[in-house]
C-alpha positions as CSV (number, residue, x, y, z in Angstrom):
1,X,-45.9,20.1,-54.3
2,X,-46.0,16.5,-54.8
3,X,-42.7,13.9,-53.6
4,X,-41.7,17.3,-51.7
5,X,-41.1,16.7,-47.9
6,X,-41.9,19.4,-45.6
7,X,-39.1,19.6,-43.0
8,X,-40.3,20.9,-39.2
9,X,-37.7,23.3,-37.9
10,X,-35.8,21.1,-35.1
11,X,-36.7,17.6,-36.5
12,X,-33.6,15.5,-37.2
13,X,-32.5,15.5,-41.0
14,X,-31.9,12.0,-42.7
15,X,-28.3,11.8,-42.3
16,X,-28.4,12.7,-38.5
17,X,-30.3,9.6,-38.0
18,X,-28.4,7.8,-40.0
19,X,-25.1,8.7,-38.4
20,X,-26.0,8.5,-34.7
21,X,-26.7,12.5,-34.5
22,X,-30.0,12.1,-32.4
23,X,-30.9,13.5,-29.5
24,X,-31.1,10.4,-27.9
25,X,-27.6,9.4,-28.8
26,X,-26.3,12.8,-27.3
27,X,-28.2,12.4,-24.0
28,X,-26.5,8.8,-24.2
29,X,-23.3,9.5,-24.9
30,X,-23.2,12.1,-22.1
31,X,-24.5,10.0,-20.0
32,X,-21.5,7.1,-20.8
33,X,-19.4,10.1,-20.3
34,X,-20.8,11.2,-16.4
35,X,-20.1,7.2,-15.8
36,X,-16.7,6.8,-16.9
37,X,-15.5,10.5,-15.4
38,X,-17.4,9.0,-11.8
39,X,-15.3,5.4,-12.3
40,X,-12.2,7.1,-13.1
41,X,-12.5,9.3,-9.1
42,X,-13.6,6.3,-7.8
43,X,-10.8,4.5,-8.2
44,X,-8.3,7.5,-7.8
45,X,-9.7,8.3,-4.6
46,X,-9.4,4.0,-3.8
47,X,-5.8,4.8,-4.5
48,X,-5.2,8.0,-2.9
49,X,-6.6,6.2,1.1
50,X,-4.6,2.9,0.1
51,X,-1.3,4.3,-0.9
52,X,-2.2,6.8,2.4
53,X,-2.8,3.8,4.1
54,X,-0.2,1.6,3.4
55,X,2.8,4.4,4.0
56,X,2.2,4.6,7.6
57,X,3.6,1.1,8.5
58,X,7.7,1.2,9.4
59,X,10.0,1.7,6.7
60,X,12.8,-0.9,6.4
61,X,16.6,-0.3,4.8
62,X,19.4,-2.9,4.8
63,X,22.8,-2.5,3.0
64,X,25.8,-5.0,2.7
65,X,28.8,-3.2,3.6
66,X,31.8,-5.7,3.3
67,X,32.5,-9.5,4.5
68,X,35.2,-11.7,5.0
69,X,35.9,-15.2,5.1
70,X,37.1,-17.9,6.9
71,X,37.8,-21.6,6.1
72,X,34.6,-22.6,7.4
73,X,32.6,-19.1,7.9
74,X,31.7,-16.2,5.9
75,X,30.9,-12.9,7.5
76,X,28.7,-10.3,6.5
77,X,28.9,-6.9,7.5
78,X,25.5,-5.0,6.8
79,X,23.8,-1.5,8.4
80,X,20.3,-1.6,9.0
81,X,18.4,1.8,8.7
82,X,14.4,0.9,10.9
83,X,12.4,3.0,12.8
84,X,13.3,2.7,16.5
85,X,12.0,0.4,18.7
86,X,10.9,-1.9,15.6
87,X,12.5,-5.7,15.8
88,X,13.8,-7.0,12.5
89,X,14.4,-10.4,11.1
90,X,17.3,-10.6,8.4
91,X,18.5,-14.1,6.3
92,X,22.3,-13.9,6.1
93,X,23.8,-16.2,3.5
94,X,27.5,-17.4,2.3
95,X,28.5,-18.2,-1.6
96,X,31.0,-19.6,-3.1
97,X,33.0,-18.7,-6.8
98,X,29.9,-20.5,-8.7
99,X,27.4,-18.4,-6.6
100,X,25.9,-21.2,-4.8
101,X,24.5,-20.7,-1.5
102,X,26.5,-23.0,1.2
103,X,25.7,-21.5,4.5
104,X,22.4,-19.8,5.6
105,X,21.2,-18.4,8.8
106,X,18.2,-16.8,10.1
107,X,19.0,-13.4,12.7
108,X,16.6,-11.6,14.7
109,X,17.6,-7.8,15.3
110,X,15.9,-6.5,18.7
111,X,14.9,-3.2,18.8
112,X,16.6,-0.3,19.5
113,X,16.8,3.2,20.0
114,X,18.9,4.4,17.3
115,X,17.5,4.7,13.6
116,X,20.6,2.9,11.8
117,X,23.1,0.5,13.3
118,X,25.9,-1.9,11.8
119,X,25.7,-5.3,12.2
120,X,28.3,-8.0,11.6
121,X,26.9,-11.8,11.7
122,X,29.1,-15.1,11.2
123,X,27.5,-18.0,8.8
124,X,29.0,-21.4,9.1
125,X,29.6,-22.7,5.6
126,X,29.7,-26.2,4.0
127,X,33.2,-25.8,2.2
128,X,35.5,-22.3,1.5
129,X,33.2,-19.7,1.2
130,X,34.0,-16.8,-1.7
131,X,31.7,-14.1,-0.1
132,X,28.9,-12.9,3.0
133,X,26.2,-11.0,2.6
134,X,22.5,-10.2,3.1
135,X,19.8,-12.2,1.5
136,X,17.0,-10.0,2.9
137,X,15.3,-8.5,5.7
138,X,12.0,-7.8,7.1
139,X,9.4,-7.0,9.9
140,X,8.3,-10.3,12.1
């Protein structure tokens, strides 16, 4: 029996060695597996408290709903949808045919009772204005 090699039932052939078939690379891989699948709840559960979190603040809705102008004014006509008893702050601005902004103002919306109101605020422009409306609102 010489140049024969005796295999030992359970020992690792040649090409399992070779290729990364090993014990030790199972236990490893495995191992790289428990890590990833802990990283991966980790961070969904991060996401599940922030997004929990973060809905509980006031929600906020505006919507233009016409304007008219003047010589020297633009008026925008807007509904504001907040829960009650939450003060806004809105920018109202005035453009003309080339969409430049010539007239801004700054409005502070008290708080109320109701859920959705209409507003209707007046910007003083720097020449003819071609339309009103709402920039954008938010929570002071």
């Amino acid at each position: 029996m010489s140049g024969t090699t005796v295999r030992h039932p359970g020992a690792p052939s040649d090409l399992d060695a070779r290729y990364g078939r090993t014990r030790r690379s199972r236990l490893r891989n495995r191992t790289i597996a428990w890590i990833a699948a802990v990283a991966v709840a980790v961070v969904f559960a991060a996401w599940v408290v922030w997004a929990g979190l973060d809905g509980t603040g006031p929600s906020l809705e505006v919507r233009d709903t016409g304007y008219y102008t003047g010589q020297d004014t633009a008026t925008a006509r807007f509904e504001l949808t907040v829960d009650p008893g939450t003060p806004v702050r809105c920018a109202v601005q005035a453009l003309n045919a080339e969409y430049e902004i010539i007239g801004w103002k700054v409005v502070d919306i008290p708080p109320s009772d109701e859920r959705t109101r209409a507003f209707a605020e007046t910007v003083r422009t720097t020449m003819q204005p071609d339309t009103g409306l709402i920039y954008r609102c938010w929570l002071p």
